[in-house]
N, C-alpha and C positions, 0 to 999 in steps of 0.2 A: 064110388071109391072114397076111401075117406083123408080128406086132405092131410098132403106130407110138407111139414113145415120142409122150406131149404135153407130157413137160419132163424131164430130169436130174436126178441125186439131188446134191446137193453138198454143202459144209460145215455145219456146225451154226453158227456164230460169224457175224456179220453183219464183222467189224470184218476177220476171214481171208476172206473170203468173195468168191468171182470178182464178186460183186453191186456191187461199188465199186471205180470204177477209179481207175487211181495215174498215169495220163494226165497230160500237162498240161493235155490242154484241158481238164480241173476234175476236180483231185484227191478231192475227195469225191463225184462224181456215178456216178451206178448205173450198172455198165456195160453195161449193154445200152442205153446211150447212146451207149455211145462209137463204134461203127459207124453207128448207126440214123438217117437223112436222114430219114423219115417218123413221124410222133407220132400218136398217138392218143391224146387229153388225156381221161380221165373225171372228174370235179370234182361232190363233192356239196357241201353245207354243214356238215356235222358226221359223225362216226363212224357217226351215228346212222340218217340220211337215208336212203330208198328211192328216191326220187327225187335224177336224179343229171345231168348235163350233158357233151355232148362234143361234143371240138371237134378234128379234124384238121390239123395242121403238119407242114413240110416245111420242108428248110433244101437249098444248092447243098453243102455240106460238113460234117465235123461241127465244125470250127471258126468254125462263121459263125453269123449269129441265124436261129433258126423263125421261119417268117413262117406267118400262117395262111392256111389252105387252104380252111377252107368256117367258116360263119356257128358258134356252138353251139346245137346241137337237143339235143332233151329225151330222157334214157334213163333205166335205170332199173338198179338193180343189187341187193344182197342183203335178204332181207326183213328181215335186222336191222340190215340199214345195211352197212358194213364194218367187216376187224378187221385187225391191220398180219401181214402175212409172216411167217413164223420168219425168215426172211432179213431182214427190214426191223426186227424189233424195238429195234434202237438206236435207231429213229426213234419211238419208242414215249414217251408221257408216262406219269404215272400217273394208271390209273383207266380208259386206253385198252383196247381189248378186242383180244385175240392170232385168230390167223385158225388154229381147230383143224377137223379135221374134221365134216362135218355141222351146223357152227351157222349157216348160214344167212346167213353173210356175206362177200362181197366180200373180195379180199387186197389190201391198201392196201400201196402200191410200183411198181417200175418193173420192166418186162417185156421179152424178145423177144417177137415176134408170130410164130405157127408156120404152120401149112398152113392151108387154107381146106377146110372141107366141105360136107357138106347131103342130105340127101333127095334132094335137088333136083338133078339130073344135071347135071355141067358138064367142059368140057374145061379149067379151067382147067391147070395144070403142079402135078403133085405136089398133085392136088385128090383128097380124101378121100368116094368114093363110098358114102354110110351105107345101108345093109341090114338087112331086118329083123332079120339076127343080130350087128349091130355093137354094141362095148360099148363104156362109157370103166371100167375097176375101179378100184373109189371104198374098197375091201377094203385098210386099211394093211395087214394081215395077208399078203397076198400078192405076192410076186415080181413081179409085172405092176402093182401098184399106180401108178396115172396114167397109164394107157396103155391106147390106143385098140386094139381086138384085134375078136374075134369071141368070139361064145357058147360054143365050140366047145372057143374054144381054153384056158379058164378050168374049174376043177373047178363042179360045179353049184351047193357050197354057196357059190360066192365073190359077195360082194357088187358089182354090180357099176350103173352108168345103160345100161340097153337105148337106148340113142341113135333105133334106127330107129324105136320108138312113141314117142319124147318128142317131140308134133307139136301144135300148127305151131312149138316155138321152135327144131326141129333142120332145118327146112328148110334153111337157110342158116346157116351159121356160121364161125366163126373161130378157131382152135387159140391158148390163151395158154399159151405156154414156159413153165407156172408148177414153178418150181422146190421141189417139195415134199421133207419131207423124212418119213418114213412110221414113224421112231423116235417121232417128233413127235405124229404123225398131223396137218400141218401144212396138209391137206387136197388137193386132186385134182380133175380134169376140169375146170378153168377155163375158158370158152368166151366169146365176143361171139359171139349170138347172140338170132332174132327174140323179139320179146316178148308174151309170153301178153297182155298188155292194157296201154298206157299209166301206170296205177296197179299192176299187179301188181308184186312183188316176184320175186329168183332166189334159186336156191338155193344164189349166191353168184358167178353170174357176170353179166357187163354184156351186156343186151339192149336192143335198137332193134326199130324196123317193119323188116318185111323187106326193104323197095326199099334203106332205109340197107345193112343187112347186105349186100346185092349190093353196093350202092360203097363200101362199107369191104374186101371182096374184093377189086374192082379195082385199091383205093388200096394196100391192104397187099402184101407180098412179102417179098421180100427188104430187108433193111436196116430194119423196121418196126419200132416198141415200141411200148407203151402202159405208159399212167401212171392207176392208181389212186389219186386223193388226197383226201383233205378237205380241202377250200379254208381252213381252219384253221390245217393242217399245210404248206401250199405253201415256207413261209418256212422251213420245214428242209431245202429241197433249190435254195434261193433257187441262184441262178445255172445250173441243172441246167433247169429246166420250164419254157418259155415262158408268160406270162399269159394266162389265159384269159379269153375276153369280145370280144377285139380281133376286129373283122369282117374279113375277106375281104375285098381286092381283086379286084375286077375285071377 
């Protein structure tokens, strides 16, 4: 199989950085907004939180307001809460925690949204059929680092998430275009994806029940982002992130 990136290596500099656009629809806002008609809002209460909230928007353009799309239900993200992006650390206070490899948390920031996968067989378009030999390497050390391959295709000593026995949270999931950078060790294999149990914690990515994960598939595609934030933090990307909390019309 031939390896499928799960994000791009880009600059080190948040300030150089494709990650802010110079738009006018809002000179400081991340650009993977600047395309993106569909949101996917995750919102905990502090850096700190395992427990975390989402809530999906949609807009007719990217110059017009999110309107929300469904009520916010309850998810859950990294077991130490989250930590900001090497890409995002301008948005970083102090005392705030940086998102490195293997700590266990959440990368706080704004995303594209990538392919859709799972266990679980689907025709969706450009859908990621996982097998006992599929991997994400989680290994900075290696050329393939964030990227979704086979056992095969990696040397044996490489560090790698065997995807096809991570179950049930690899049933269903969702590729996040997380922009690592592997000098960094800035972290890798980013997913929304189902959740070992309502309380449990990721090892850094956002989980739901499975039924969500199937219509956040349907919802996501093309033109999709999501947004990793502390509800804290929301007022540094003010005019960027729609509020969270506003119900769903009807």
């Amino acid at each position: 199989m031939t390896p499928r990136r799960a994000a791009v290596v880009c600059v080190l500099a948040v300030a150089a950085s494709p990650f802010f656009s110079s738009s006018s629809y809002a000179q400081s806002c991340p650009a993977p907004l600047a395309s993106a008609t569909r949101l996917v809002l995750v919102t905990a209460p502090n850096m700190n939180s395992t427990a975390a909230t989402l809530q999906t928007f949609e807009r007719a353009a990217v110059n017009q307001s999110w309107r929300p799309v469904s009520d916010p239900e309850p998810a859950v993200i990294g077991r130490g809460g989250m930590g900001w992006s090497h890409f995002y650390r301008a948005l970083a206070r102090p005392g705030e925690p940086m998102k490195i490899e293997g700590d266990k948390l959440a990368p706080a920031g704004v995303y594209s949204i990538g392919r859709s996968f799972g266990v679980v067989p689907s025709q969706r378009a450009n859908y990621i059929n996982v097998k006992p030999d599929t991997v994400c390497v989680d290994d900075p050390g290696h050329r393939a680092y964030n990227t979704i391959t086979t056992r095969a295709s990696v040397a044996p000593n490489t560090r790698v998430e065997n995807m096809g026995r991570i179950l049930p949270m690899y049933r269903r999931g969702i590729v996040v275009d997380y922009p690592t950078n592997a000098r960094a060790q800035a972290g890798s294999c980013i997913f929304i994806h189902v959740w070992k149990s309502p309380t449990t914690g990721t090892a850094g990515c956002v989980a739901l029940p499975e039924s969500r994960v199937e219509a956040l598939q349907d919802f996501t595609g093309s033109n999709a982002a999501i947004a990793i934030m502390p509800r804290t933090a929301l007022d540094r990307l003010r005019g960027c992130l729609p509020t969270p909390g506003a119900r769903a019309r009807i």
